[in-house]
N, C-alpha and C positions, 0 to 999 in steps of 0.2 A: 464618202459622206456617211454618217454616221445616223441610221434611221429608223423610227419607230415602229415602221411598220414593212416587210418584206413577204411579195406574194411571190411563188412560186410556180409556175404554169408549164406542163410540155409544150404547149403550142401557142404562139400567139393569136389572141381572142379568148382563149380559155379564161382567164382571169376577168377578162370584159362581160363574157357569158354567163361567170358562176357567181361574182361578186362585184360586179361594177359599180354597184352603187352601193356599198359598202365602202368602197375606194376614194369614189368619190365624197361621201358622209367624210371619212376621217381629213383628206383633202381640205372639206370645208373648216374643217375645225381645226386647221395651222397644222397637222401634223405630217412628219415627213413619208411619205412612203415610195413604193417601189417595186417592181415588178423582174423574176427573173425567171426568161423565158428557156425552157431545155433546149429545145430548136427553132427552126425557123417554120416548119410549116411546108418543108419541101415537099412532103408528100401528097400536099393535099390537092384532089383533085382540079379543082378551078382557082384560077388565079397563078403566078408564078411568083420567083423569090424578090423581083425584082417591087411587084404588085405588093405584095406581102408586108415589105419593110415598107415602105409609102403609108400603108395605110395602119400598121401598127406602129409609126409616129403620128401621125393622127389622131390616133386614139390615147396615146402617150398625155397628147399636150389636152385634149380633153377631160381627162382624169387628172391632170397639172401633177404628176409623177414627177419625183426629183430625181431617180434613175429610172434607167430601164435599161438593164443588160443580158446579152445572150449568152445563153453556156456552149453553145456550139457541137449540141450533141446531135446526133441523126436520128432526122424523123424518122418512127417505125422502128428503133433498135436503137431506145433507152436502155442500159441494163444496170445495173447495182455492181459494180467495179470499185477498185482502188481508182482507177483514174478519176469517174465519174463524182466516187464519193471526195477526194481531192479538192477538186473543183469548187463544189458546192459549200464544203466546210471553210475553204480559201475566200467564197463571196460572204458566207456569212459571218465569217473573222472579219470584214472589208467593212462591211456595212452595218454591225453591231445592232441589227433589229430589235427590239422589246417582244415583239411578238410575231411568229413566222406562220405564213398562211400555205398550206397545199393540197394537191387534187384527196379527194375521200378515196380511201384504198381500195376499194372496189366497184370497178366503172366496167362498161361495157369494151374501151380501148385502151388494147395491153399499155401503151404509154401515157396513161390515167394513173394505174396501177402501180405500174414502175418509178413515174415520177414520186409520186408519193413516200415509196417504199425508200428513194435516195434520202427524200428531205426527212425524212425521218430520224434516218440513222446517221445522217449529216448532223440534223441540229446537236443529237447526244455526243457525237463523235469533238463537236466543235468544243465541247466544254472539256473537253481530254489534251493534259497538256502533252501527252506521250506520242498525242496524235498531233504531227507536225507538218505546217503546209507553212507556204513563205510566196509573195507579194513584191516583185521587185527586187530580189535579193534577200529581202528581209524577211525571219523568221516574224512569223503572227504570232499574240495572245490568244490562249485558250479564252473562248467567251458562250455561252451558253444562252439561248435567247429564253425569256419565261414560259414561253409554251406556243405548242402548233393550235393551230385550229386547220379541220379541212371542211374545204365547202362542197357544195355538190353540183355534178356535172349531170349524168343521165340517170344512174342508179340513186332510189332513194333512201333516206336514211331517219331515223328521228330524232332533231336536232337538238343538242345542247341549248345553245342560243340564237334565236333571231332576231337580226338585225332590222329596224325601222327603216327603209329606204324610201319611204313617200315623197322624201324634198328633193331626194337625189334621181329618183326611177327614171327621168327625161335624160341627164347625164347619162345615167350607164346606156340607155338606148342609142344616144348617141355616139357611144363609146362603141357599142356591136356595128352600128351599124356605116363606123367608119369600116371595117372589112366589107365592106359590100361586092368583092368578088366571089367570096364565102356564101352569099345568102341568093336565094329566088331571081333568076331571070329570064321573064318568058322570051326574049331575044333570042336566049344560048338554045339553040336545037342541041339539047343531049340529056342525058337520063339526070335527074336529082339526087344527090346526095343527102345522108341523113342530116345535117342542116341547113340544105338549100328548098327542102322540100318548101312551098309555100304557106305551109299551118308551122312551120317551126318556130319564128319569131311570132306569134298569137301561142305558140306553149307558152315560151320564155315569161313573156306577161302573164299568162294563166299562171303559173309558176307565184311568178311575185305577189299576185292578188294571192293566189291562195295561201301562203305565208304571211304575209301581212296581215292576214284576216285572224288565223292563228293568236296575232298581239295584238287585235282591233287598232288597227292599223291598216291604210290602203295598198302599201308593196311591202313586203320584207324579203327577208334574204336568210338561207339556213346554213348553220354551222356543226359542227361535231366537234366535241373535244375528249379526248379520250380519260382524260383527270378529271378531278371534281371543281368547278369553280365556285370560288366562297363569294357568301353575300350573306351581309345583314339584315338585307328587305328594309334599307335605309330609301331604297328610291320608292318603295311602295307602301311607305308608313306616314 
């Protein structure tokens, strides 16, 4: 399927945590998008893989996603390979995005960093006809998406553009909070993780308000892009 819009995420939740209601905004407005996860998540301390897939379809059909596919790579040991870059440049020949979303290049979690660093050198590589990946037997088309944007995970940054997420901010919450074995529960007798802690989801928020407020606006969402994006100041004249 051939879609407008392609996020890239190491881990499932990521993409619900950094931009869900961005996802959800483009969702509402007919557009195609899609989400493509590096791993599963095996590493992560609570929950299992079994737990993991369940509830990152869940969050699929809440963001009304017309894919969601796994690259199959291992939690903890993303690296920047031939194989890996293969892959990625193979999903994005697959699904002909317009515009490709991934982690900001520098996060607190090396498979932040890594991931990023693929979809990087994936999207240029895709637009190289010399660089040859194939689909079923079939050689792919070189295709070049318009441009990355990355959003932010822990580390901050100062953003290109933010996004208005006021209509969508209940969608994306409910989009995190379909991981609920990821998040706070005073039941689990065992230590917290840096997003189980109980003030994590009150950032997340604190997060949106204080971006939104940025474009006097009640939630927004921040972006980086490393190019310059043109505008007329048609929407602000």
């Amino acid at each position: 399927m051939n879609l407008d819009v392609l996020v890239f995420a190491a881990h499932p939740d990521d993409a619900e945590l950094s931009m869900g209601g961005t996802i959800a905004r483009f969702s509402s407005q007919g557009l195609k998008v899609g989400i493509a996860d590096f791993t599963k998540g095996e590493m992560s301390t609570r929950g299992n893989l079994k737990i993991r897939a369940m509830e990152t379809l869940v969050a699929s059909k809440i963001l009304k996603l017309k894919i969601r596919e796994n690259l199959g790579f291992k939690d903890g040991n993303i690296s920047l390979s031939e194989n890996s870059l293969k892959k990625t440049v193979s999903l994005v020949r697959k699904h002909k995005p317009k515009i490709v979303f991934a982690p900001y290049f520098n996060d607190r979690h090396p498979d932040h960093i890594d991931a990023s660093a693929i979809v990087k050198s994936a999207v240029f590589k895709a637009g190289l006809e010399k660089f040859r990946t194939s689909i079923d037997g079939k050689t792919q088309q070189p295709l070049r998406p318009q441009r990355i944007f990355y959003y932010m995970q822990t580390y901050l940054f100062y953003p290109s553009v933010i996004v208005d997420i006021s209509d969508h901010f209940e969608t994306k919450m409910k989009s995190v909070l379909a991981f609920k074995s990821q998040f706070h529960d005073p039941s689990l007798k065992k230590e917290d993780t840096f997003i189980s802690r109980p003030e994590f989801l009150e950032y997340v928020e604190a997060r949106a308000k204080f971006y939104g407020f940025q474009i006097g606006k009640k939630y927004g969402e921040p972006f980086y892009c490393e190019e310059a994006i043109e505008s007329d100041f048609s929407n602000l004249l």
